[in-house]
N, C-alpha and C positions, 0 to 999 in steps of 0.2 A: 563745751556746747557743740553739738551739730549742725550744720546748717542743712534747711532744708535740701537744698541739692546735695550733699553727701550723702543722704537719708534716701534719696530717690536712686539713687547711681548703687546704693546699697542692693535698696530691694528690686532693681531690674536687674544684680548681676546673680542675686538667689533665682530671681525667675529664671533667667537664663540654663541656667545650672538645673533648674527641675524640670525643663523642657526638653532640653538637651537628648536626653535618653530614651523620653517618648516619639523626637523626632527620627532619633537612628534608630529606634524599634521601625518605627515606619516605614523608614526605606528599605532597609534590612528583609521588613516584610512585608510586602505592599498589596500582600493578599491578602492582611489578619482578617477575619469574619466574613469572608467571601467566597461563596464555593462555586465551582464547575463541578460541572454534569458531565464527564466526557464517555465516547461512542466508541465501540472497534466492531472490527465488521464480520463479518461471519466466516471468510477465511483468516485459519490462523498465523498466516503467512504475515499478517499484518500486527499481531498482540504485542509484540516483542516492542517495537518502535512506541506505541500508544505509550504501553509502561514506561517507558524511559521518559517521555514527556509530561505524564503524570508524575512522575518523582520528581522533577523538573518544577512544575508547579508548586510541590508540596512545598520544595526549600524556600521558594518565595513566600511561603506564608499561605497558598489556598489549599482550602478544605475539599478533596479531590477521589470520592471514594473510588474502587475499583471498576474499571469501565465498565457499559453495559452492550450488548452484542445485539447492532441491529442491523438487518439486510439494506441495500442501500437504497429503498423507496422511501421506507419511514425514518429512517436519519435523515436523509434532504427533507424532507416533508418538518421533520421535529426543531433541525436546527434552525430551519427561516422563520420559526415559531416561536423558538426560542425555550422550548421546551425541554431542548437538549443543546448544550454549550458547542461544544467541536466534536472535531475526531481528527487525525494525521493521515487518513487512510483513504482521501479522495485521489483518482486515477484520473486522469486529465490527459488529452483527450476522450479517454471512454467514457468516463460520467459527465460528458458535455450535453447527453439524453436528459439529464436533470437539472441542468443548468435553470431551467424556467421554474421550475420546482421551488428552487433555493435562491436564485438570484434577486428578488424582493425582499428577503432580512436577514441573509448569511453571505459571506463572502470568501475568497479564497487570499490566504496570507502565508508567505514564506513557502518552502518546499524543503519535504525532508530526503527527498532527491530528486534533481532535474537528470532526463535523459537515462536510457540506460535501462527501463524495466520495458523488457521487450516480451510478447505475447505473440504464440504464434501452436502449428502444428509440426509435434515429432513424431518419428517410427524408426522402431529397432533398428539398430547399423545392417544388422545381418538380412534384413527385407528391402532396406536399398539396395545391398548387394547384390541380392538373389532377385528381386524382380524389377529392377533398372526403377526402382519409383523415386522420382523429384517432385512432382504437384499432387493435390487434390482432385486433381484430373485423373491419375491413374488408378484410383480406387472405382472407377466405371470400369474397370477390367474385373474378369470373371475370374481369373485367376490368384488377381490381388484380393476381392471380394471373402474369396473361400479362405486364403490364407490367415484373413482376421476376420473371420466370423468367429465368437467362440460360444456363442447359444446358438447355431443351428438354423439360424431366420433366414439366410440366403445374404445377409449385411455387411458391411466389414463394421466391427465394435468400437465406436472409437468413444472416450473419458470428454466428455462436453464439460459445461457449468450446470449447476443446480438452479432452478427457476429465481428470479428477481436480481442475480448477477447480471452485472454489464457485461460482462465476454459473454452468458448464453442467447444476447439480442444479436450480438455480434457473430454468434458463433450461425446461429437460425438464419442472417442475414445473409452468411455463405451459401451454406446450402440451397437455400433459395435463387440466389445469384448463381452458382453454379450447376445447377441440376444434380444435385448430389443426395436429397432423398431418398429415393430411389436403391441408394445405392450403400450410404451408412448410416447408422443405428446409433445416434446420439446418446448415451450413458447421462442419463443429468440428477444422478442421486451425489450424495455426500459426498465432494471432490475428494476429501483427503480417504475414505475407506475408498472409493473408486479408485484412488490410484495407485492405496497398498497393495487391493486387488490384481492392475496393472503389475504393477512393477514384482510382484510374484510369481506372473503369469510370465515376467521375462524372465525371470530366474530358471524357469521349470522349462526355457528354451520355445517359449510359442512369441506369437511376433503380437506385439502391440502399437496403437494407435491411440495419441492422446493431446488435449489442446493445454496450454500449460503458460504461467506468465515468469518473467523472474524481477524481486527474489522469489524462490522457494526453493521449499527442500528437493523436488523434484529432481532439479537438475543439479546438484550431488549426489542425489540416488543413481540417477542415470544421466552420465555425463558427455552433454553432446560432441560428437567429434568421435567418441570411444564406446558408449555404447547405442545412441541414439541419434540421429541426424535432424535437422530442421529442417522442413520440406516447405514448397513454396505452393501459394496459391494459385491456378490460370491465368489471374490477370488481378488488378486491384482493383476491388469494388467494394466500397464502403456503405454504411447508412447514410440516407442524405445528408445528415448533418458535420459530418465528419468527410464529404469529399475534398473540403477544399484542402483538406491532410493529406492526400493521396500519394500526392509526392512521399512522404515520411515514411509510408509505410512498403520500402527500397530501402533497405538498411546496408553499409557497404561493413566487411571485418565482420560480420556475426559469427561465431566461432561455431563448428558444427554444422553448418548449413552445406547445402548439396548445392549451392552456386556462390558466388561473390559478384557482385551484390547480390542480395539475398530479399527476394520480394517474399515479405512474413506475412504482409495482406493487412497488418494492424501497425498504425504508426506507435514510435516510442512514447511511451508515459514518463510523465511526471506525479510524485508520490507529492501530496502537497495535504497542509492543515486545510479544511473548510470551516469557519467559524460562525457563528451569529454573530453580526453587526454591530448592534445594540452592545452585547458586553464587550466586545474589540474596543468600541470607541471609551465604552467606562473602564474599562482595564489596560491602559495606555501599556504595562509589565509586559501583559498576556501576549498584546499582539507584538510587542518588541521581541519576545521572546521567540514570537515563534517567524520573525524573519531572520531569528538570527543561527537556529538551529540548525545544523546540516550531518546526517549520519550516513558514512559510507553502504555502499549498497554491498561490501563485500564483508561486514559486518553484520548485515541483516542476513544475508547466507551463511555466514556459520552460524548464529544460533537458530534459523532455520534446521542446517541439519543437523544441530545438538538436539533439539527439540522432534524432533525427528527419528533419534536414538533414544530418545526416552528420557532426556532430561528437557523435565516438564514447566519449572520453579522459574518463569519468568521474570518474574518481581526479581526476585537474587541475581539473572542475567542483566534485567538493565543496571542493578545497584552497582554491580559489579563492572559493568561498561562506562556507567557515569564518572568513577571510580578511578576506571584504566584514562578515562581523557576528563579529567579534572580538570588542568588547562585550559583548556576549550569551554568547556564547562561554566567554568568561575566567569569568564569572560563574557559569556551568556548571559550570565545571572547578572552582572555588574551593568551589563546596558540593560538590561528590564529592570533592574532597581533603580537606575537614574531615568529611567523612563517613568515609573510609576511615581 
């Protein structure tokens, strides 16, 4: 005969045993039937990093299709809505213009690098040499003027941002701050055809002017120090919102640059997730995940300039990156599955 208690110590340790595998499915995947919406931004300087965080996701279990490309009005605007999940690709300080936008129901968690993405104005080695230019100031000269005009306007030409980017509020707030209307001829079509254009027109020996951030492929294309220099501003003068940065934007060691310290006139960024709120706080995984992710910034410049050379297969770059730091990786994934 059984006695009741052997009968119950029975059937709690079959329970156990059918539970078991539903709970390590669980952790394992703490995203089962939950999906992100996530964002990348209109330069492609930024896809390569998204992807990698997207696949990042998928292992945890969410449903994460291929991101969707929005300018950075309407992502801040969609994420404190909630209508769009995240993206990796807020700049900080420069999208601090949006902060009131998105600070009501998204938030910023982790960085997928602090320091180090610096934004500023180059021109060809061989036009520092030849006409002694170091600032923004010296394009009021008629001679530098002529040297980069290359439609004929009286302007020197120089590669802006395309409208609803944070560097062309920043780039407008110069020239205005500086008196330099007058004097150059903002280019603010498609950055990356604007700056094959550029960088062809250095090829064929004419001199160019162009505003640039890193990572990108840019500067592999043309490498400051060697073929291009980083020239400085008159003085620092920011948007309101951004003086209290002023100081930052004196960077000492910037390689290329025609002084040391090196007034770039833009303090350094940080490359950081922006998420909605709302699912951070329901998806304990997501937001562990993304405090704990960190990808070198000298990784985002080689597949910038692989990408750049024409190998286009993202998705395969980051598999392939997650791949090469597995290590890192797994360790990633182990704190957002015991977080979740």
């Amino acid at each position: 005969m059984f006695s009741l208690k052997s009968i119950l110590a029975t059937l709690s340790a079959a329970a156990l045993v059918s539970v078991a595998p539903v709970a390590a499915l669980a952790q394992d995947n703490p995203g089962e039937g939950v999906s992100i919406i996530m964002a990348q931004p209109t330069w492609d300087t930024g896809w390569f990093h998204t992807e990698i965080y997207r696949q990042l996701f998928q292992e945890l279990g969410y449903e994460v299709a291929p991101a969707i490309t929005l300018d950075n009005p309407p992502f801040y605007q969609s994420v404190a809505q909630g209508d769009v999940t995240l993206w990796v690709d807020g700049w900080f300080p420069l999208h601090n213009t949006y902060e009131n936008v998105f600070s009501e129901g998204a938030e910023i968690v982790g960085a997928v690098a602090r320091g180090g993405a610096l934004e500023g104005y180059l021109v060809d080695k061989a036009a520092v040499e030849e006409f002694g230019i170091t600032s923004l100031e010296d394009f009021k000269r008629d001679d530098v003027k002529a040297a980069f005009d290359r439609n004929g306007d009286g302007l020197a030409d120089m590669v802006a941002c395309p409208p609803g980017w944070g560097c062309e509020i920043n780039i407008d707030h110069h020239m205005n701050a500086y008196d330099l209307h007058d004097h150059i001829n903002l280019i603010k079509a498609g950055y990356s055809a604007s700056m094959a254009d550029a960088v062809a027109a250095y090829e064929a020996g004419e001199h160019i002017l162009f505003y640039t951030w890193t990572p990108n492929w840019t500067v592999n294309e043309l490498v400051p120090g060697e073929d291009v220099m980083w020239i400085e501003v008159p003085e620092v003068n920011l948007p309101e919102d951004l003086m209290d940065l002023a100081d930052a934007a004196t960077l000492e060691g910037v390689e290329g640059c025609v002084n040391d310290p090196c007034m770039l006139g833009f303090p350094a960024n940080d490359i950081v997730p922006v998420i909605n709120s709302a699912f951070a706080d329901e998806n304990p995984a997501v937001r562990t995940l993304l405090e704990e992710v960190e990808i070198p910034l000298t990784d985002i410049y080689a597949q910038n300039a692989a990408m750049n050379e024409g190998d286009d297969d993202i998705e395969a770059q980051a598999a392939q990156w997650i791949e090469d730091n597995r290590a890192a990786v797994d360790g990633w994934l182990e704190a957002a599955r015991a977080a979740g």
